[in-house]
C-alpha positions in Angstrom: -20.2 110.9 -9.3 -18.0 107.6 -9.3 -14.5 108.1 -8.0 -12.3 107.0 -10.8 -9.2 107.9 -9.0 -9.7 105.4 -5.9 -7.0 103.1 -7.1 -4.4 105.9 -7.9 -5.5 107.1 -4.5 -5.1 104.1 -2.9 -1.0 103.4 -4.6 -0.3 107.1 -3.6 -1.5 106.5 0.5 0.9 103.7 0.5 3.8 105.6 -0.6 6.5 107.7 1.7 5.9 111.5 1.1 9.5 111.6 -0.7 8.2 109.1 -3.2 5.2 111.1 -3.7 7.1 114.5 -3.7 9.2 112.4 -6.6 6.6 111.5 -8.4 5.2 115.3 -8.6 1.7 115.1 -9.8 -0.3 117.3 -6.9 -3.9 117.2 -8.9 -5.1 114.1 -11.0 -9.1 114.4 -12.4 -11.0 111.3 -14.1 -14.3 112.5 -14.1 -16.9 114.6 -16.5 -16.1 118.0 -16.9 -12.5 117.9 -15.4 -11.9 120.4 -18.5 -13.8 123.4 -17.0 -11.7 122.4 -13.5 -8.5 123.8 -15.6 -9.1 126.9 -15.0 -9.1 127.6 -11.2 -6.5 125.4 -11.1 -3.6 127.3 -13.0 -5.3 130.6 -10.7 -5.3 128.7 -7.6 -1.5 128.1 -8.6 -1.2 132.0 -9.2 -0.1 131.4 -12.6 -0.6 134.6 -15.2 0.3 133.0 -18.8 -0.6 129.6 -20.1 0.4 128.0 -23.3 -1.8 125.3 -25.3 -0.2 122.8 -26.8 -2.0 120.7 -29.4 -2.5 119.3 -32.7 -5.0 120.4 -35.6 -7.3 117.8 -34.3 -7.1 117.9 -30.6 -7.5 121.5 -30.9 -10.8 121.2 -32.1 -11.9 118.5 -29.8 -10.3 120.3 -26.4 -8.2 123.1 -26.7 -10.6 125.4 -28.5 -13.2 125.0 -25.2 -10.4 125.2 -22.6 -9.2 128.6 -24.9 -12.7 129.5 -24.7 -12.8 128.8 -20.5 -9.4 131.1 -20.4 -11.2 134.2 -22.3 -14.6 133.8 -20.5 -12.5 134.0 -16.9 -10.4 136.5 -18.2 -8.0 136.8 -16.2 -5.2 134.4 -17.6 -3.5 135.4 -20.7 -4.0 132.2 -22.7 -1.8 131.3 -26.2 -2.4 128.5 -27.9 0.5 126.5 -30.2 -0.9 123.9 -32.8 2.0 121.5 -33.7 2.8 121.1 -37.4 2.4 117.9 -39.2 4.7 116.2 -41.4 3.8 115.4 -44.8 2.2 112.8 -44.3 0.0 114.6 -41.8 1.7 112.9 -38.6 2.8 115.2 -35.8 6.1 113.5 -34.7 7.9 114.0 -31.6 11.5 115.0 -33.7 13.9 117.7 -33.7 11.7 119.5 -36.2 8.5 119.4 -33.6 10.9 120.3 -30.7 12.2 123.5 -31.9 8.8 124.9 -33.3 7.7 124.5 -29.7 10.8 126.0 -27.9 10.3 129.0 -30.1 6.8 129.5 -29.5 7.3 129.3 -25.9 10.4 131.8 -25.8 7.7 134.2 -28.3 5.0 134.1 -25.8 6.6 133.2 -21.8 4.1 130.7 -20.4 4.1 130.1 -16.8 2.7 126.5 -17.6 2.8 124.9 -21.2 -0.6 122.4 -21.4 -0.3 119.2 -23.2 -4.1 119.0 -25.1 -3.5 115.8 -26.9 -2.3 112.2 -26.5 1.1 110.7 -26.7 3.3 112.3 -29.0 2.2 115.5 -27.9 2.9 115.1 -24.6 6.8 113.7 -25.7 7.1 117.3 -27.1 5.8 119.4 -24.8 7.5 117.3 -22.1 11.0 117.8 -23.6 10.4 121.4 -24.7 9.0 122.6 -21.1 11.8 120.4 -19.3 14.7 122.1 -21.6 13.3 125.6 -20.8 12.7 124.7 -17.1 8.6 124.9 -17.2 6.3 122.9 -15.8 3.5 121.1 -17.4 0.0 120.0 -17.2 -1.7 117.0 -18.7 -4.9 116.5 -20.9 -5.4 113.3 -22.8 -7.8 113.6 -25.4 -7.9 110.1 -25.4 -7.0 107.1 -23.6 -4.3 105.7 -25.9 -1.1 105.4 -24.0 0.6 104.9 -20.4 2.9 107.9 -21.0 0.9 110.9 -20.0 2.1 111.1 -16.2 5.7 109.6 -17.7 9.2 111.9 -17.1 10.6 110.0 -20.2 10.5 111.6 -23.6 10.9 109.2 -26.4 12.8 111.4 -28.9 13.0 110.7 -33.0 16.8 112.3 -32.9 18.0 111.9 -36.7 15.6 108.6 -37.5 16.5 106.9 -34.3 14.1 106.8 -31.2 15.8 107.5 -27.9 13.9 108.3 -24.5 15.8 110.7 -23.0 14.9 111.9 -18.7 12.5 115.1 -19.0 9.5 116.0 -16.6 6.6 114.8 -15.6 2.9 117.2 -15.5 2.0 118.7 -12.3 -1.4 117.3 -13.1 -3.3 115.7 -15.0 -7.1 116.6 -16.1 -8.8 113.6 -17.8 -12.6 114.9 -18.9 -14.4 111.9 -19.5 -16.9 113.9 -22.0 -13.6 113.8 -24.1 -12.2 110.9 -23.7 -15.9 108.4 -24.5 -16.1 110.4 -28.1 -12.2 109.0 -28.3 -11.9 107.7 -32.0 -12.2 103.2 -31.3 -8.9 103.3 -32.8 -7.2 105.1 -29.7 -9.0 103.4 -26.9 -7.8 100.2 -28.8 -4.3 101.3 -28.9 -4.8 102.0 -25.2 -6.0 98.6 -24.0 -3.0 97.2 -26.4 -0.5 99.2 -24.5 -1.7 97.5 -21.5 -2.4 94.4 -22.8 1.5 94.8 -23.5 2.3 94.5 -19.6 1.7 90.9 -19.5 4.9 90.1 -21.8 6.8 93.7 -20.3 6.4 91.8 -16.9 7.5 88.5 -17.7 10.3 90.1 -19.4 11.4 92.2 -16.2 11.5 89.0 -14.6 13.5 87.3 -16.5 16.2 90.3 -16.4 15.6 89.9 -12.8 16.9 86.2 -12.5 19.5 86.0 -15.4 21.0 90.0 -15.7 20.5 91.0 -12.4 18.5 93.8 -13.1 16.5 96.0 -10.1 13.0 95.0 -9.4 10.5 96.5 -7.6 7.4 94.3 -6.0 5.3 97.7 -5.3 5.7 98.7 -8.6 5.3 95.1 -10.1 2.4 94.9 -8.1 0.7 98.2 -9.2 0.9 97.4 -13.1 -0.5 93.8 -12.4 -3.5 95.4 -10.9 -3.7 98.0 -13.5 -3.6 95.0 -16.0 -6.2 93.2 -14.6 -8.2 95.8 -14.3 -8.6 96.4 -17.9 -9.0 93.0 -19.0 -12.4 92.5 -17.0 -13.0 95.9 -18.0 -12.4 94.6 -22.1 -16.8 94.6 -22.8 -17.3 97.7 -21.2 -14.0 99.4 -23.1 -15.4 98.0 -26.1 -19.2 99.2 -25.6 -17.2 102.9 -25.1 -19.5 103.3 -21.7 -18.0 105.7 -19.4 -17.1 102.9 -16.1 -15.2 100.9 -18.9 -13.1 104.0 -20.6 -12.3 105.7 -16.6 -10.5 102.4 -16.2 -8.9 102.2 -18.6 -7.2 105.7 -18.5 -6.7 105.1 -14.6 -4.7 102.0 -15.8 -2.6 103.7 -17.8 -2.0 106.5 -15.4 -1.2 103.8 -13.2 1.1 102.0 -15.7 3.0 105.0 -15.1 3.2 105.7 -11.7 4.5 102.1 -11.5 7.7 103.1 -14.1 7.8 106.5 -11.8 8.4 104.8 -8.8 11.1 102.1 -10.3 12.3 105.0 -11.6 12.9 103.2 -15.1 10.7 101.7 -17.8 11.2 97.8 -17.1 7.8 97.2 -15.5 5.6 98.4 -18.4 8.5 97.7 -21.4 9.9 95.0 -22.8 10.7 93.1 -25.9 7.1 93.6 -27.0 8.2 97.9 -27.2 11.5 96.9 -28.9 10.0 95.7 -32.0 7.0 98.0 -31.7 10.0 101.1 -31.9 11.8 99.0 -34.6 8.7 99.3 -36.7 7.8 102.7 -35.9 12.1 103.6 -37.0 11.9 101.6 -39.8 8.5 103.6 -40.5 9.8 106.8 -40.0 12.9 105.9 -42.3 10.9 105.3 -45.3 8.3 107.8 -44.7 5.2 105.9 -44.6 2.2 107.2 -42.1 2.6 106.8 -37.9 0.5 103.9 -36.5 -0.4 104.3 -33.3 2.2 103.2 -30.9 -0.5 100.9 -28.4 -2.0 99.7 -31.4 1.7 98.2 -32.6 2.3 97.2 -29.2 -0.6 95.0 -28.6 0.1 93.4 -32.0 3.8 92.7 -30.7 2.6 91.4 -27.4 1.2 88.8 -29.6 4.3 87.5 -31.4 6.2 88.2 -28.5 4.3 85.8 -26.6 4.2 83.2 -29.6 7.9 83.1 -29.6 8.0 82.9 -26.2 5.6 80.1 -26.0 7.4 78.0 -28.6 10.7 78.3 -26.8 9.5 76.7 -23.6 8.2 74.1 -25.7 11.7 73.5 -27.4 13.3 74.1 -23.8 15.4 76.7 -24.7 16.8 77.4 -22.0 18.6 73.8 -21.5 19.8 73.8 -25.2 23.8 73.8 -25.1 24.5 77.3 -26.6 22.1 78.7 -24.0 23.9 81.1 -21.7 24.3 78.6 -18.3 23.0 81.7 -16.2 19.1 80.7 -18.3 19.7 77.1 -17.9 20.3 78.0 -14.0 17.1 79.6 -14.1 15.1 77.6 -16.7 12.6 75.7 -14.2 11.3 78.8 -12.6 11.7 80.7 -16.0 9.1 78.1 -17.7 6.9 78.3 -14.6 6.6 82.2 -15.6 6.2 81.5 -19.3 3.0 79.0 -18.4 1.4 81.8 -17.1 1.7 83.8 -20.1 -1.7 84.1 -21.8 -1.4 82.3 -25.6 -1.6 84.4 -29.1 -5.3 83.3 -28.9 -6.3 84.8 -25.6 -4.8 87.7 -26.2 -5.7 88.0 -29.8 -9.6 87.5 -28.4 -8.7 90.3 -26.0 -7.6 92.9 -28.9 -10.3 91.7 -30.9 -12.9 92.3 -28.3 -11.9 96.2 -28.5 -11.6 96.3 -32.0 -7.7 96.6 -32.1 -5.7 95.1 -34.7 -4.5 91.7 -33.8 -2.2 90.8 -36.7 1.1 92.4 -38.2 -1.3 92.6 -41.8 -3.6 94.3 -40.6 -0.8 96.7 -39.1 1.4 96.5 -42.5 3.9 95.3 -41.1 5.3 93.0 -43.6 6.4 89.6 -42.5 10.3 90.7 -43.7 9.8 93.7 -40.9 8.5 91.1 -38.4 11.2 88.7 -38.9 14.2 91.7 -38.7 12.7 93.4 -35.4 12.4 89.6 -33.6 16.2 89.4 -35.0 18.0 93.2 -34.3 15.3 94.9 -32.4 16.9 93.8 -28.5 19.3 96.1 -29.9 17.2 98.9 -29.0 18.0 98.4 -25.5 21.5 96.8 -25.3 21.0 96.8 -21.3 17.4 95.2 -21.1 18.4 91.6 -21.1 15.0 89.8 -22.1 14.0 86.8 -23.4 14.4 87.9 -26.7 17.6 89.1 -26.2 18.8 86.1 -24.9 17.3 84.0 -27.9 19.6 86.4 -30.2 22.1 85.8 -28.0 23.0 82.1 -27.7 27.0 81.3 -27.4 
């Protein structure tokens, strides 16, 4: 069996055992079968009452077999919790979602709460488990986001998306039988949320040099690799083989040991997520359908890096009303920005997976797209980027 976890082996080795203890993942399984692994693991942990948390879809596609593994052992009382959907049949990770998952866990006491799904139902059952003091475990049903092994919960509180501190799983079972059925769409919206990383790097950076802002090489380091990884991985995502789609989901569980370690979001978010969460708010607020969040972040990478191209080739950052701390900066700022790939390397990269490259085939309309490159650095006041700096000018 190929070890799919040698890379997340290898960044945990080279980190101090409080690091580790910090990050708090003890088991992580990319491999066949890691479903039916489940099971001895909760007993090894001498745990009596599980909880199953998924959605009406992932339930058929995991949940009811790892329900069916907990009543063929027998010796686990297992629940299960299947998330309602709004009306138009998105599960979102609101206030709404929240509270129907606290109350089913104070109905049934779980030892454990399991996350069966992909992002959003993690962001619940995070939260929920966090605010009753629970721990969690992890099983993507597909490989469509760098959040699983994340300790941040972004929250829809009242329309508006915050990510507020919650917990990370103890562990995290990835079955690859699951994950190479994964609807195209999600494995796209993966490889978009990585694909993401090349502007979320440049734009931690930049905060670096001209805000100031911490910065990490270990954990730089570990998303580069991560990022690279999937991009000569791109024919063998797309051709759904089972090599391509384990690296992939180690990527993104790598993605997010890299944020654990910073301890913040910079090295896998930035101005490419603000306008992805613009969209998704300004979704939510007139109460059209969810896209998927890697799917709208591989789009944004794209105009993210388009503006950022045409700005070094107007020399932004030596115009007059440029903040003097750019202009400082501008000659190794520009060097960065060269190494940015253009909108048509990276739209061949989406393409190659089958992920949407354009804001029309998102619908997002060119009014939303203007707005988000004009508000949407208010997302993050504190995260000065290169967007935010453009938006910025004295």
């Amino acid at each position: 069996m190929m070890n799919y976890v040698q890379d997340i082996n290898s960044i945990m080795e080279k980190l101090d055992a409080n690091v580790r203890e910090s990050i708090g993942m003890d088991t992580i399984m990319i491999e066949t079968g890691a479903l039916s692994k489940i099971v001895p693991y909760v007993k090894q942990r001498g745990m009596k009452r599980i909880m199953l948390v998924a959605d009406s879809q992932t339930y058929e596609v995991a949940a009811k077999q790892l329900e069916h593994y907990f009543k063929e052992d027998g010796t686990v009382e297992a629940s299960t919790t299947i998330l309602t959907a709004n009306k138009v049949s998105d599960v979102v990770a609101d206030e709404q979602t929240i509270v129907e998952l606290i109350l089913a866990i104070q109905q049934h006491h779980p030892e454990v709460v399991i996350a069966v799904g992909s992002g959003t139902i993690h962001d619940v059952v995070r939260y929920a488990a966090h605010t009753i003091s629970l721990p969690f475990i992890s099983v993507p049903t597909a490989p469509s986001v760098d959040g699983f092994n994340s300790k941040g919960a972004p929250i829809i509180i009242r329309g508006f998306k915050k990510t507020i501190v919650a917990i990370g799983p103890d562990a995290v079972f990835a079955d690859l039988n699951i994950l190479v059925k994964a609807p195209k769409s999600l494995i796209a919206a993966g490889f978009g949320d990585i694909l993401g990383k090349y502007t979320s790097l440049f734009d931690w950076k930049f905060g670096s040099l001209t805000n100031n802002e911490p910065y990490l090489p270990i954990s730089e380091e570990i998303t580069v690799n991560a990022l690279h990884k999937c991009v000569r991985s791109a024919d063998s995502i797309a051709a759904g083989e089972e090599a391509g789609i384990a690296h992939l989901m180690s990527a993104l569980i790598e993605s997010g040991i890299a944020m654990l370690i910073f301890g913040k979001s910079h090295p896998a978010s930035g101005a490419e997520h603000h306008l992805s969460h613009y969209w998704e708010m300004e979704f939510i607020k007139q109460g059209y359908k969810q896209l998927l969040h890697g799917a709208k972040v591989g789009v944004s990478c794209i105009v993210i890096a388009s503006l950022y191209h045409r700005l070094a080739e107007q020399d932004f950052g030596l115009q007059p009303n440029v903040k003097p701390v750019v202009t400082e900066h501008w000659s190794e700022i520009k060097q960065l920005l060269s190494e940015l790939p253009s909108r048509q390397v990276l739209t061949e990269l989406l393409a190659k997976v089958g992920g949407p490259t354009t804001i029309d085939e998102l619908g997002v309309t060119q009014e939303l797209c203007n707005l988000s490159l004009e508000q949407a650095h208010h997302i993050r006041i504190e995260r000065y980027t290169l967007l935010h700096a453009y938006n910025t000018t004295e």
